[in-house]
PDB file of N, CA, C, O and CB in Angstrom:
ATOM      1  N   UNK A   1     -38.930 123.887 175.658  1.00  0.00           N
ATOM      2  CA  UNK A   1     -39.115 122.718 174.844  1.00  0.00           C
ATOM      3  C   UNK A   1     -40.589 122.648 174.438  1.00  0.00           C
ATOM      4  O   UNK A   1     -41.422 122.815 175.329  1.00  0.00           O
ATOM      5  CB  UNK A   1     -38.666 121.437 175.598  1.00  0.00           C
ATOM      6  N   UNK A   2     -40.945 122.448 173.345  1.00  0.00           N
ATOM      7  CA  UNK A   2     -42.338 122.059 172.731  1.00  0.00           C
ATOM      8  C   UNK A   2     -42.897 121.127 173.010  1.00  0.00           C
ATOM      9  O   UNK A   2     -42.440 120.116 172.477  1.00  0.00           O
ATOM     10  CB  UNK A   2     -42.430 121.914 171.600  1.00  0.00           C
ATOM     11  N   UNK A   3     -43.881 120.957 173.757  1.00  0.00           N
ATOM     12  CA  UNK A   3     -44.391 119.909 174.474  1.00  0.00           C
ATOM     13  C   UNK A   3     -45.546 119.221 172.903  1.00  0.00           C
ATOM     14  O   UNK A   3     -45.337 118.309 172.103  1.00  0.00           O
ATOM     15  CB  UNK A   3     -45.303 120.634 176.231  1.00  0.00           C
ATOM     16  N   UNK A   4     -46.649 120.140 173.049  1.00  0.00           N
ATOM     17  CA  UNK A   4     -47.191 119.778 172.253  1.00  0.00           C
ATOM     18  C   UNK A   4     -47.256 120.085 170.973  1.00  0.00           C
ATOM     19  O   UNK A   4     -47.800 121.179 170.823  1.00  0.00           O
ATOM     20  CB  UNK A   4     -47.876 119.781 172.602  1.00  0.00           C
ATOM     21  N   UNK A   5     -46.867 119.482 169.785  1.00  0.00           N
ATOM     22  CA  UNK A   5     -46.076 119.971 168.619  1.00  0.00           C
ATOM     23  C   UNK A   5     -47.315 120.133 167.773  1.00  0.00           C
ATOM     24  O   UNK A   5     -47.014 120.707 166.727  1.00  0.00           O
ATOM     25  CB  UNK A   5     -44.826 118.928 167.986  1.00  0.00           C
ATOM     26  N   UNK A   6     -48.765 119.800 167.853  1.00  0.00           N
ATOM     27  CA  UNK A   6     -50.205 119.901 166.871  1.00  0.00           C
ATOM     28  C   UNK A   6     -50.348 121.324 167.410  1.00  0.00           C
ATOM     29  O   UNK A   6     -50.123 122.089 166.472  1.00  0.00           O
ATOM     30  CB  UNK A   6     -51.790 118.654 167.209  1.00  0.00           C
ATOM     31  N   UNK A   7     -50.618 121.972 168.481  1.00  0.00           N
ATOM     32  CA  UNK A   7     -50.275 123.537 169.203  1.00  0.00           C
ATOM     33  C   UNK A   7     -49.661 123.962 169.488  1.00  0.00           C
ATOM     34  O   UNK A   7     -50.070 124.824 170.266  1.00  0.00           O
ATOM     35  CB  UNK A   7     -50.493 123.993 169.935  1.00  0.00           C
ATOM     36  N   UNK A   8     -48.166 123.969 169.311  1.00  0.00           N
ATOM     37  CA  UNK A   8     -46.965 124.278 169.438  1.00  0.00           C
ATOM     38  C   UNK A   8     -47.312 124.972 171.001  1.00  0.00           C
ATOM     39  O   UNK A   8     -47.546 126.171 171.146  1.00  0.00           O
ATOM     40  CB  UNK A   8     -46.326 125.197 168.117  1.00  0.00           C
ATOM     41  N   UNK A   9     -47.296 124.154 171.915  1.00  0.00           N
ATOM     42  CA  UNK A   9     -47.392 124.876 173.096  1.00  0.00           C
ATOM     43  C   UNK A   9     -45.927 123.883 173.439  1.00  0.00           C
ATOM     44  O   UNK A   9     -45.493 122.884 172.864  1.00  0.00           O
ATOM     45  CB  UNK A   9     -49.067 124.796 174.142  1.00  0.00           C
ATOM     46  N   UNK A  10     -45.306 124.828 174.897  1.00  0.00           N
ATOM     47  CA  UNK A  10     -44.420 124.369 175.480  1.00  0.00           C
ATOM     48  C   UNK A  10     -44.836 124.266 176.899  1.00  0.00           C
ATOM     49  O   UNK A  10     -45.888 124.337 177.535  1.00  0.00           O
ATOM     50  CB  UNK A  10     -43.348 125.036 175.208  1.00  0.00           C
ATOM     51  N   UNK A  11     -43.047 123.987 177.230  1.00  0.00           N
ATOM     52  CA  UNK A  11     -43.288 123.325 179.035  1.00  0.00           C
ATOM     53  C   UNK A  11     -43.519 124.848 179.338  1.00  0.00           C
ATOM     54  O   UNK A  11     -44.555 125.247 179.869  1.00  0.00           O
ATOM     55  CB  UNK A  11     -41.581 122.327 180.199  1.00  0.00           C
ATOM     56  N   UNK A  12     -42.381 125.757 178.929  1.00  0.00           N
ATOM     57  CA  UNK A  12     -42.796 127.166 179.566  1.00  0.00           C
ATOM     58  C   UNK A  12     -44.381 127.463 179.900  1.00  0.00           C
ATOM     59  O   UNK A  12     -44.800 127.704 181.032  1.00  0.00           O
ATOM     60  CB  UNK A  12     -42.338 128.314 178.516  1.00  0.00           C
ATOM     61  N   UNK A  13     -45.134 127.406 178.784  1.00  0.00           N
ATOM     62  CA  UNK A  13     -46.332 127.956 178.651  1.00  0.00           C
ATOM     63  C   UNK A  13     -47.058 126.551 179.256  1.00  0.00           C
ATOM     64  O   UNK A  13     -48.263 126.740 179.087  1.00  0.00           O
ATOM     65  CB  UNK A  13     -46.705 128.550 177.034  1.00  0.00           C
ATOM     66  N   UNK A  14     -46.890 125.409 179.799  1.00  0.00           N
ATOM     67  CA  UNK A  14     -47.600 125.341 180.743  1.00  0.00           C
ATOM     68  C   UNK A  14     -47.399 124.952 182.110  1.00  0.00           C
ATOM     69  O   UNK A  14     -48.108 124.188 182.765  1.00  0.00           O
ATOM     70  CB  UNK A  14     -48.272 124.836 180.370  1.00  0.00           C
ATOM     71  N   UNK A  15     -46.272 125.606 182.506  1.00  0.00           N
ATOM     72  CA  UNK A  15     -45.952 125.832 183.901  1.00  0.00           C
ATOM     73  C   UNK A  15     -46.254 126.897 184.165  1.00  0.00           C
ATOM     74  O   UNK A  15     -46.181 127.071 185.382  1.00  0.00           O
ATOM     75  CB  UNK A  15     -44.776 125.679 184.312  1.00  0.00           C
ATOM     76  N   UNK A  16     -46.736 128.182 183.360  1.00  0.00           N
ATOM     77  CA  UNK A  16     -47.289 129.412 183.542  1.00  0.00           C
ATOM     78  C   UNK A  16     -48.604 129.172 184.059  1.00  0.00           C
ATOM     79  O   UNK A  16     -49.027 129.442 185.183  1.00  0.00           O
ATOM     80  CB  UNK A  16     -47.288 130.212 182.346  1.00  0.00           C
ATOM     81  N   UNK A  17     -49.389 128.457 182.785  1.00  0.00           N
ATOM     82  CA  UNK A  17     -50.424 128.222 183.272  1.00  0.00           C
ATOM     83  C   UNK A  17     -51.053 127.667 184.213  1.00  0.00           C
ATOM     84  O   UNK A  17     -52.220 127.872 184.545  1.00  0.00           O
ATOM     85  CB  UNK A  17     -50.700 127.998 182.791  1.00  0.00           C
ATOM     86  N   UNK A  18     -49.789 126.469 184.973  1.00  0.00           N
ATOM     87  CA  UNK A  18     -50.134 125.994 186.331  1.00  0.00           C
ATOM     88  C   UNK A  18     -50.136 127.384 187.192  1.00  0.00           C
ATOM     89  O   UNK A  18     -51.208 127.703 187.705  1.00  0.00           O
ATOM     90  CB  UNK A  18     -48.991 124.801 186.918  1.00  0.00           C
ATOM     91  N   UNK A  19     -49.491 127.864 187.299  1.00  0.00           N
ATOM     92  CA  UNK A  19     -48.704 129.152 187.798  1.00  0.00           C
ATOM     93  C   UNK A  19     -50.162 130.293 187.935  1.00  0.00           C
ATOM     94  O   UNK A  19     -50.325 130.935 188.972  1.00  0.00           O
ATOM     95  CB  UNK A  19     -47.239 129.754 186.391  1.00  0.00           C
ATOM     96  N   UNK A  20     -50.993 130.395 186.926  1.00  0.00           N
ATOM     97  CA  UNK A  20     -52.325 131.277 187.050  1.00  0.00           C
ATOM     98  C   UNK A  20     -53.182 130.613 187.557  1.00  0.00           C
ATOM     99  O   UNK A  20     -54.164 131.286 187.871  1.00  0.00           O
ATOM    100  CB  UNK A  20     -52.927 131.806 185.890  1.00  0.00           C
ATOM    101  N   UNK A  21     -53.277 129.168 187.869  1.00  0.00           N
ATOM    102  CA  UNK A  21     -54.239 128.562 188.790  1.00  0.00           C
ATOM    103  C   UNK A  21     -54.883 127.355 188.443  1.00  0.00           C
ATOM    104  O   UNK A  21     -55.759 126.720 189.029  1.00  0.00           O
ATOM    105  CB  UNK A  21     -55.208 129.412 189.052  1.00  0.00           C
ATOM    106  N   UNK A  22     -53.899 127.024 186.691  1.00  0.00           N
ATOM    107  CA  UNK A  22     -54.701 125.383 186.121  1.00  0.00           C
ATOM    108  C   UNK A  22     -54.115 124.077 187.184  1.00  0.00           C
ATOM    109  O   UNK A  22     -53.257 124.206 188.058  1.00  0.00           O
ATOM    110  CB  UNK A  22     -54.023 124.855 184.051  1.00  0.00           C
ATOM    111  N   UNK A  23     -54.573 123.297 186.955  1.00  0.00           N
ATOM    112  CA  UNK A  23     -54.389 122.433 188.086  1.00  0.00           C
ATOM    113  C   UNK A  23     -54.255 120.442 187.547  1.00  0.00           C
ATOM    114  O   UNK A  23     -53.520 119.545 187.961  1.00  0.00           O
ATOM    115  CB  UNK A  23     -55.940 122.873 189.165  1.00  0.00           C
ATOM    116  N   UNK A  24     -55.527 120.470 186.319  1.00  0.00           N
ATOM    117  CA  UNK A  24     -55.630 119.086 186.019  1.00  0.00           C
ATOM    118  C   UNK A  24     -55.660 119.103 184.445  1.00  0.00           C
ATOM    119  O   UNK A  24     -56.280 120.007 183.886  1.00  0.00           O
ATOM    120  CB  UNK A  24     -56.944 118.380 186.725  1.00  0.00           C
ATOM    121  N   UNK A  25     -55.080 118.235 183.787  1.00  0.00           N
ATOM    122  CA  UNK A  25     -54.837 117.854 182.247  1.00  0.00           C
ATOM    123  C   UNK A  25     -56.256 118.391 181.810  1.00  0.00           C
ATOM    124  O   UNK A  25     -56.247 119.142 180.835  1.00  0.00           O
ATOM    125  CB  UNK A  25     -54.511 116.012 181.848  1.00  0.00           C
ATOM    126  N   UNK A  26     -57.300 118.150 182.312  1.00  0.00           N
ATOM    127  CA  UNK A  26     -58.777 118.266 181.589  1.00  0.00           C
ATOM    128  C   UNK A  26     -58.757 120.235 181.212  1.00  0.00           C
ATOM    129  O   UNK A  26     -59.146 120.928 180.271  1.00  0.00           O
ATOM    130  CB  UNK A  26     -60.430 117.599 183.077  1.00  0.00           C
ATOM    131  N   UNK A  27     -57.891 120.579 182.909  1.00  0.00           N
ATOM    132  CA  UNK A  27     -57.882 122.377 182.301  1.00  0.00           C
ATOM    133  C   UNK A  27     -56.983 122.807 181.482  1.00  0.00           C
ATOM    134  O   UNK A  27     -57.189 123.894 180.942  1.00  0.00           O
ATOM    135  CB  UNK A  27     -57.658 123.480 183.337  1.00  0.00           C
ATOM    136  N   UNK A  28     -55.754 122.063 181.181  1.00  0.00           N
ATOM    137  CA  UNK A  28     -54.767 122.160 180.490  1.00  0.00           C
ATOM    138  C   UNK A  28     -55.583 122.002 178.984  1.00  0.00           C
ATOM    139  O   UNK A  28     -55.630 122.936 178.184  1.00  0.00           O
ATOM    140  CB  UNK A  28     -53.616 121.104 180.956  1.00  0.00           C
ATOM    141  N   UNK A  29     -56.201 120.695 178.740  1.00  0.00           N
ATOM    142  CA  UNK A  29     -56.678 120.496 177.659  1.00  0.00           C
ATOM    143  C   UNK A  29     -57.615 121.175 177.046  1.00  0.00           C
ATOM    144  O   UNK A  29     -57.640 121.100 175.817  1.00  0.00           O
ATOM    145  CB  UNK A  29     -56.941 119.596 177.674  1.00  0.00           C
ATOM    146  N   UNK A  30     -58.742 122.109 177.831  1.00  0.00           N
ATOM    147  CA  UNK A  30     -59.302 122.697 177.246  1.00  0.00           C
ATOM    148  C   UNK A  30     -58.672 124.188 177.621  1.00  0.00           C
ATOM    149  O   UNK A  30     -59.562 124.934 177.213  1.00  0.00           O
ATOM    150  CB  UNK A  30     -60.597 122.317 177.413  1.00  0.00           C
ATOM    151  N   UNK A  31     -57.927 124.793 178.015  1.00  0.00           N
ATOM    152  CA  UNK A  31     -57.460 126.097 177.679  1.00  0.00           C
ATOM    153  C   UNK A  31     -56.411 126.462 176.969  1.00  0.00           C
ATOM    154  O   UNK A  31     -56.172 127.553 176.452  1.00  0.00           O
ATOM    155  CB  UNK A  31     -57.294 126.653 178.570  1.00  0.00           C
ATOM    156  N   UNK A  32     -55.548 125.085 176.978  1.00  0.00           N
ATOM    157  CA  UNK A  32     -54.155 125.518 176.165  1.00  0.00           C
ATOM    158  C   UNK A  32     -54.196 124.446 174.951  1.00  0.00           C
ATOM    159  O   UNK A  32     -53.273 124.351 174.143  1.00  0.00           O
ATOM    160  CB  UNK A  32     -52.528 125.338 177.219  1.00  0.00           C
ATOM    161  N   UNK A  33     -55.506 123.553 174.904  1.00  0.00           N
ATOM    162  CA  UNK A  33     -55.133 122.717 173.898  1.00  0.00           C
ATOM    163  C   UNK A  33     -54.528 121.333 173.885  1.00  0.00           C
ATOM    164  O   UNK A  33     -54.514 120.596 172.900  1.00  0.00           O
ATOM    165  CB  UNK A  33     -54.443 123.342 173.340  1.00  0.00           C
ATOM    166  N   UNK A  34     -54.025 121.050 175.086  1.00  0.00           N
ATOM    167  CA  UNK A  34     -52.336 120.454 175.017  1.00  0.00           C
ATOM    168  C   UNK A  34     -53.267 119.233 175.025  1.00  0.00           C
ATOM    169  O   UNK A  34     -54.273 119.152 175.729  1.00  0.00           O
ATOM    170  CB  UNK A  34     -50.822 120.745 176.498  1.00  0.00           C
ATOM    171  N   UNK A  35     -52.739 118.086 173.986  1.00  0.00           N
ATOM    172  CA  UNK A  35     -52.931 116.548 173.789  1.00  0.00           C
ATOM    173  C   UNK A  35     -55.115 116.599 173.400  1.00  0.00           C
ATOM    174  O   UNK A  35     -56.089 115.929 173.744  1.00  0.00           O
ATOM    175  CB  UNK A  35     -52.213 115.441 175.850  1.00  0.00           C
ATOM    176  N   UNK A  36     -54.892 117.627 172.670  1.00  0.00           N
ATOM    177  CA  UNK A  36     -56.610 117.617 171.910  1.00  0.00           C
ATOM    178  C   UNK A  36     -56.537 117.081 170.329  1.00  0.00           C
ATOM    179  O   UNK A  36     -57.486 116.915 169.562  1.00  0.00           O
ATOM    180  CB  UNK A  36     -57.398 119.516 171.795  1.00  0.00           C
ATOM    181  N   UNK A  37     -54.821 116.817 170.030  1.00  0.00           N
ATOM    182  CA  UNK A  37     -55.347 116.304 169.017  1.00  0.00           C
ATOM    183  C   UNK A  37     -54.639 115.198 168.431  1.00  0.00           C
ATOM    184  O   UNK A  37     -55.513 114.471 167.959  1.00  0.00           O
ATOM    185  CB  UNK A  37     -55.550 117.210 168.207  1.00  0.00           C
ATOM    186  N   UNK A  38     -53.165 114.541 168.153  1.00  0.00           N
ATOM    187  CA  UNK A  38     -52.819 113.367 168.130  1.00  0.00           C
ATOM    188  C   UNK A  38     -52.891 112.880 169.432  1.00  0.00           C
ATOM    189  O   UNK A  38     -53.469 111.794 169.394  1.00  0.00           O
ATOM    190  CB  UNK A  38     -51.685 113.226 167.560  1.00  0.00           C
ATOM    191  N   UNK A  39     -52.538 113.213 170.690  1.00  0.00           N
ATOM    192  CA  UNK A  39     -52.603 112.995 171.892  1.00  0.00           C
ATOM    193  C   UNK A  39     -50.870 111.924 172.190  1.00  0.00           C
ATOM    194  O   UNK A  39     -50.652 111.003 172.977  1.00  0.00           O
ATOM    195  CB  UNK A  39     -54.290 112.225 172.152  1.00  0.00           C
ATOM    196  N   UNK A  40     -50.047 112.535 171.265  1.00  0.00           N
ATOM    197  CA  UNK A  40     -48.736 111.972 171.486  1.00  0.00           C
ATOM    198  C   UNK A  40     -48.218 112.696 173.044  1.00  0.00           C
ATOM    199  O   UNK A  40     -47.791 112.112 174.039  1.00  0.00           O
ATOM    200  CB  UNK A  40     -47.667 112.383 170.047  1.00  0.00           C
ATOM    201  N   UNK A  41     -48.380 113.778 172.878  1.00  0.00           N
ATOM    202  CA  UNK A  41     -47.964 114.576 174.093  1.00  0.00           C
ATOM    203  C   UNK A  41     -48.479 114.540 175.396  1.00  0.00           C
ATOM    204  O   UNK A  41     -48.064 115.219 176.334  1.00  0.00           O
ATOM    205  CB  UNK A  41     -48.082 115.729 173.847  1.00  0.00           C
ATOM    206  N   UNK A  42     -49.482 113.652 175.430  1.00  0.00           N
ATOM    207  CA  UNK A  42     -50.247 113.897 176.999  1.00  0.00           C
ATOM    208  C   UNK A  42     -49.187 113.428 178.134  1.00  0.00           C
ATOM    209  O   UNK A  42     -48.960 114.119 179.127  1.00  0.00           O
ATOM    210  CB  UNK A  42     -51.846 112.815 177.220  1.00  0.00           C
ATOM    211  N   UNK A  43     -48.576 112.212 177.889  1.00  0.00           N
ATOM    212  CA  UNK A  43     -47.321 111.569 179.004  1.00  0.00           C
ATOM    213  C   UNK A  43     -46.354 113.119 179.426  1.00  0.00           C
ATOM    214  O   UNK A  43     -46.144 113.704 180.488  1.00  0.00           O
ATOM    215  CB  UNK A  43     -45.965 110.047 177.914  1.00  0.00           C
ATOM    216  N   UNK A  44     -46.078 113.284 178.465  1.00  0.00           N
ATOM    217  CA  UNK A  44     -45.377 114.717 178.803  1.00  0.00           C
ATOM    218  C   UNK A  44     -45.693 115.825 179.636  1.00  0.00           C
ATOM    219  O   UNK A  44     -45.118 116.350 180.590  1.00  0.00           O
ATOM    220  CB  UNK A  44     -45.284 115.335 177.829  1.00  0.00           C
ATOM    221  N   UNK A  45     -47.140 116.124 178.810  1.00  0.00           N
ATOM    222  CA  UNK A  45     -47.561 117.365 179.259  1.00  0.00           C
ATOM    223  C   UNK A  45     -47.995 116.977 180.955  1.00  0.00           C
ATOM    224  O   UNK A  45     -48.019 117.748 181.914  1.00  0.00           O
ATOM    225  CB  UNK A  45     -48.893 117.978 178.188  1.00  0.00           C
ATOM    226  N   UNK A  46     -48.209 115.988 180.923  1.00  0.00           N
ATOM    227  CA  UNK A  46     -48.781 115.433 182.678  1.00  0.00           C
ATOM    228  C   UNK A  46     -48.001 115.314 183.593  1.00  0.00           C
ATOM    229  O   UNK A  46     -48.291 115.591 184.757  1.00  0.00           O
ATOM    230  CB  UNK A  46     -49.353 114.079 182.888  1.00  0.00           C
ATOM    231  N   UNK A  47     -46.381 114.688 183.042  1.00  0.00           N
ATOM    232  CA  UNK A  47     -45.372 115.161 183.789  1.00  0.00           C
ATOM    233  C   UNK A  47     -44.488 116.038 184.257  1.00  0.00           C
ATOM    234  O   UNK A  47     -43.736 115.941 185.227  1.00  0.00           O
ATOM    235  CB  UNK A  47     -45.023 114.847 183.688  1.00  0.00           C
ATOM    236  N   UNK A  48     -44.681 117.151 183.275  1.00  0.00           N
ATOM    237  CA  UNK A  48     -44.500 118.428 183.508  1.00  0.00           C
ATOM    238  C   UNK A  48     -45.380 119.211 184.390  1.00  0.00           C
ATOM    239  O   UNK A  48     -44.866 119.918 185.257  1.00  0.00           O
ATOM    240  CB  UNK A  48     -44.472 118.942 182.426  1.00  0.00           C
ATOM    241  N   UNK A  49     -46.910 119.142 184.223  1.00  0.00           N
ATOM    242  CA  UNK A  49     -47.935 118.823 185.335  1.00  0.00           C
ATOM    243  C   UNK A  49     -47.554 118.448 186.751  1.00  0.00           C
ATOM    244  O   UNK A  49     -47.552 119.374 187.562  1.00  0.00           O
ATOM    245  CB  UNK A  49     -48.702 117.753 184.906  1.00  0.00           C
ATOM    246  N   UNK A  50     -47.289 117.451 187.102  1.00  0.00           N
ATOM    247  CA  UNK A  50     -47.079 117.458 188.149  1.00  0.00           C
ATOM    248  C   UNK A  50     -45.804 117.563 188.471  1.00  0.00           C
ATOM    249  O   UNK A  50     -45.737 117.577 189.700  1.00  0.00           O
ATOM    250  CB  UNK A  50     -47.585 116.666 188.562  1.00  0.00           C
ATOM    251  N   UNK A  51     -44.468 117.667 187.860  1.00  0.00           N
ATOM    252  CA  UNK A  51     -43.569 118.261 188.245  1.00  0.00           C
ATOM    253  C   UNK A  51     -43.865 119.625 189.118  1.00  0.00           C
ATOM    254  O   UNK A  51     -43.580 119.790 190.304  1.00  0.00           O
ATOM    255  CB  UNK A  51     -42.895 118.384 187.175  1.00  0.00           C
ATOM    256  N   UNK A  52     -44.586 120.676 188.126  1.00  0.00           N
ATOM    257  CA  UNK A  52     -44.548 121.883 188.528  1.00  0.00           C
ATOM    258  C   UNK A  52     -45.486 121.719 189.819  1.00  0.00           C
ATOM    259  O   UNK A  52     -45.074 122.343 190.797  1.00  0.00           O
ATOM    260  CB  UNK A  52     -44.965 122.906 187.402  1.00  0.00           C
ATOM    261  N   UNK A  53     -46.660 121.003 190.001  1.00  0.00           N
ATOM    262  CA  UNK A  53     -47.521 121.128 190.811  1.00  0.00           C
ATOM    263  C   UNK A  53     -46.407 120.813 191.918  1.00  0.00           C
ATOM    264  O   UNK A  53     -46.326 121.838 192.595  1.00  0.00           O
ATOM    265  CB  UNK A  53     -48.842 120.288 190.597  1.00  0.00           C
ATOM    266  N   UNK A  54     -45.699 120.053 192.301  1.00  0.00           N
ATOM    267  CA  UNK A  54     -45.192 119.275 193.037  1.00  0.00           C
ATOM    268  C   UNK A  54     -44.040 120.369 193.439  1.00  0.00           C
ATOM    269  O   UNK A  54     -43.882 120.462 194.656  1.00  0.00           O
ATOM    270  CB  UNK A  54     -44.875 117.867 192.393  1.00  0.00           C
ATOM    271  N   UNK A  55     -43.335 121.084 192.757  1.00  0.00           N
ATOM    272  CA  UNK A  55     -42.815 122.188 193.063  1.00  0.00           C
ATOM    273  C   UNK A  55     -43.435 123.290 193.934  1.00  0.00           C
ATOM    274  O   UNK A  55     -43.058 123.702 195.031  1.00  0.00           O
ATOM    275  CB  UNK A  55     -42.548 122.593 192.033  1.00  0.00           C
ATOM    276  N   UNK A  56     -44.527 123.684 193.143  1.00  0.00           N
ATOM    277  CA  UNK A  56     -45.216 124.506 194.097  1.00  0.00           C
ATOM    278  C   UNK A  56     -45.738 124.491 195.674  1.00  0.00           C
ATOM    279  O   UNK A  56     -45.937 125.381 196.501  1.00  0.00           O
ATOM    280  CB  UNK A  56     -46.088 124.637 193.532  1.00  0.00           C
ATOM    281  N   UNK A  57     -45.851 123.170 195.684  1.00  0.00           N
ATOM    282  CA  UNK A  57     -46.227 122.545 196.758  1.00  0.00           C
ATOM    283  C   UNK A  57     -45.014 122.418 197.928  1.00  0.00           C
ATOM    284  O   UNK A  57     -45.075 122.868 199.073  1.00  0.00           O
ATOM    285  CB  UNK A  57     -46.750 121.242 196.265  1.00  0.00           C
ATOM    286  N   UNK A  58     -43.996 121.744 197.368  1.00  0.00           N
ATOM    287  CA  UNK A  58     -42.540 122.054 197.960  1.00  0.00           C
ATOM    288  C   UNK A  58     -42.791 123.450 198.635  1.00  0.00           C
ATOM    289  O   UNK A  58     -43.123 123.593 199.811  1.00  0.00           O
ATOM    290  CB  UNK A  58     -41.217 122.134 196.702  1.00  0.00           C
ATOM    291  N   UNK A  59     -42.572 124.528 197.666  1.00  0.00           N
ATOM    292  CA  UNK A  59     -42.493 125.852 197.796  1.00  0.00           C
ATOM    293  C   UNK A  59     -42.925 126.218 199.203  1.00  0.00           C
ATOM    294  O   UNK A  59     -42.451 126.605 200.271  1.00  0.00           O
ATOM    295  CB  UNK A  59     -43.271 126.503 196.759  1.00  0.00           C
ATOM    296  N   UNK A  60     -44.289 125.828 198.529  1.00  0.00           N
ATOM    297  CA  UNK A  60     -45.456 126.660 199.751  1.00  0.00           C
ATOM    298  C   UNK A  60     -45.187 126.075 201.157  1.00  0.00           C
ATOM    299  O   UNK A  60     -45.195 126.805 202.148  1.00  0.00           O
ATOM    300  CB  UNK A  60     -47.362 126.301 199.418  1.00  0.00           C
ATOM    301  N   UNK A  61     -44.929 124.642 201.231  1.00  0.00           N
ATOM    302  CA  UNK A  61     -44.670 123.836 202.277  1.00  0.00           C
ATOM    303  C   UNK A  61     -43.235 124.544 203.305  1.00  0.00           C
ATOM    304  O   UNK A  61     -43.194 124.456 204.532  1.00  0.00           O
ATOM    305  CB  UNK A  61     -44.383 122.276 201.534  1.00  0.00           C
ATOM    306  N   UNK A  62     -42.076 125.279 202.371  1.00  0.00           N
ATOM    307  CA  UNK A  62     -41.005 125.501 203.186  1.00  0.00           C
ATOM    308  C   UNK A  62     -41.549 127.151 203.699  1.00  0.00           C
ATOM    309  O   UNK A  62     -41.312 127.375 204.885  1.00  0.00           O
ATOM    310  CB  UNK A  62     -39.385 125.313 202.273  1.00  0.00           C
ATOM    311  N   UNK A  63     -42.199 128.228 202.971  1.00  0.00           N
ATOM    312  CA  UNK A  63     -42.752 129.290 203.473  1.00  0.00           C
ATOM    313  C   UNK A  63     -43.690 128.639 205.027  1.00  0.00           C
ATOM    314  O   UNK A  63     -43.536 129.147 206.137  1.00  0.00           O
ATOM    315  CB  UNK A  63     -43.712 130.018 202.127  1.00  0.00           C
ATOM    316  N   UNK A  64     -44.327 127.832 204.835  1.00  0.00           N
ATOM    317  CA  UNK A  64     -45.369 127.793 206.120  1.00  0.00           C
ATOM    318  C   UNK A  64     -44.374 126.799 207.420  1.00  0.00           C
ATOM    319  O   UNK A  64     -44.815 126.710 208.565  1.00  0.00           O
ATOM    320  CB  UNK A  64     -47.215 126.775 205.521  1.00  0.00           C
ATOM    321  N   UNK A  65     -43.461 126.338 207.142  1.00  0.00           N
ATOM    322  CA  UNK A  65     -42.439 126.037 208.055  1.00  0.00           C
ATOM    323  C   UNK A  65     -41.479 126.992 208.293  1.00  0.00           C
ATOM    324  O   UNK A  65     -40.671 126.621 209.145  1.00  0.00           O
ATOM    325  CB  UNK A  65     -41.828 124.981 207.708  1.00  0.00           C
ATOM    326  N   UNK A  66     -41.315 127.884 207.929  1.00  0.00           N
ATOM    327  CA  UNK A  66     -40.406 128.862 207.941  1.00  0.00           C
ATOM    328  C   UNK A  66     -41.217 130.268 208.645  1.00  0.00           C
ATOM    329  O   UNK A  66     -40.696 131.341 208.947  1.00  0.00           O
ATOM    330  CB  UNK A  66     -39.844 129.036 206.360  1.00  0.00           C
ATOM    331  N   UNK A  67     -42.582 129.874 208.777  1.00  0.00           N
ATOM    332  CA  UNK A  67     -42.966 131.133 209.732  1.00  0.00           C
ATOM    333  C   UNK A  67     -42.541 131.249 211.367  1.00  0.00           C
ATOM    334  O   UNK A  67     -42.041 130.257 211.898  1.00  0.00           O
ATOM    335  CB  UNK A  67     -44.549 131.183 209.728  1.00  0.00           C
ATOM    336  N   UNK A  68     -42.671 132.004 211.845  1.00  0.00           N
ATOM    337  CA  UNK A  68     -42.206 131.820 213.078  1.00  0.00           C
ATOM    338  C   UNK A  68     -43.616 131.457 213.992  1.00  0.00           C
ATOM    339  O   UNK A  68     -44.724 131.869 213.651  1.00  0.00           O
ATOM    340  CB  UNK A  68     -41.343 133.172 213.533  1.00  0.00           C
ATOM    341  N   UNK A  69     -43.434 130.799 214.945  1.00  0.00           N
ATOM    342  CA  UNK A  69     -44.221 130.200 215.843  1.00  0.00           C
ATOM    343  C   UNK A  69     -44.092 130.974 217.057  1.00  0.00           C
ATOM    344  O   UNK A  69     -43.015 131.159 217.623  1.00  0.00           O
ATOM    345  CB  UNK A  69     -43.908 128.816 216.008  1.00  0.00           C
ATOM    346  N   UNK A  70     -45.601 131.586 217.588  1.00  0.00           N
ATOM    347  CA  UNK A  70     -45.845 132.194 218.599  1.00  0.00           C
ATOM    348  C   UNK A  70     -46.188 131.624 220.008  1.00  0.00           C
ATOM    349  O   UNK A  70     -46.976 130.702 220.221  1.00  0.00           O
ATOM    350  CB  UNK A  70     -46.632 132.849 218.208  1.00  0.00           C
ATOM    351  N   UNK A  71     -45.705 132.094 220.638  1.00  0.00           N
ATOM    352  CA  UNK A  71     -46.282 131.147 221.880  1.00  0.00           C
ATOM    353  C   UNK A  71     -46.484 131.924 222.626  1.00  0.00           C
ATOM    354  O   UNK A  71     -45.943 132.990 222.917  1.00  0.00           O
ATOM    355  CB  UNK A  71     -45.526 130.086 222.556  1.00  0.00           C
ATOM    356  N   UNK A  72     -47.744 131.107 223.159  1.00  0.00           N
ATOM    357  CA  UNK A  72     -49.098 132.051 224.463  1.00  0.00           C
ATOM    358  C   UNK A  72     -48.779 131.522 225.588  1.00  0.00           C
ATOM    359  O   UNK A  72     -49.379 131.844 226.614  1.00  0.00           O
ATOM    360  CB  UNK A  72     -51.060 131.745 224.353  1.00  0.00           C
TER     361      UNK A  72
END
């Protein structure tokens, strides 16, 4: 889906970019553009933002519970 329609960027392309290591709307905004210029899209692009962040986080959270625990 086309998130931001002035840069035709999408959700794909910026859950990728969370995905290489962006993190906050300010890096979103200056590397992909997203909400630099009507700024209709920022609600969007931020919730897609932290959707994905919030995923990742999930993610990482069930890998580090899922290690096995050693005992001395």
């Amino acid at each position: 889906m086309i998130v931001c329609v002035c840069n035709n960027i999408s959700d794909r392309e910026i859950r990728l970019a969370i995905d290489l290591g962006l993190s906050t709307m300010a890096e979103l905004r200056r590397e992909l553009g997203v909400a630099t210029c009507c700024g209709k899209c920022h609600s969007c692009a931020r919730e897609v933002l932290g959707e994905h962040l919030a995923k990742g986080a999930d993610a990482l959270r069930e890998q580090v519970l899922r290690r096995p625990v050693l005992s001395t």
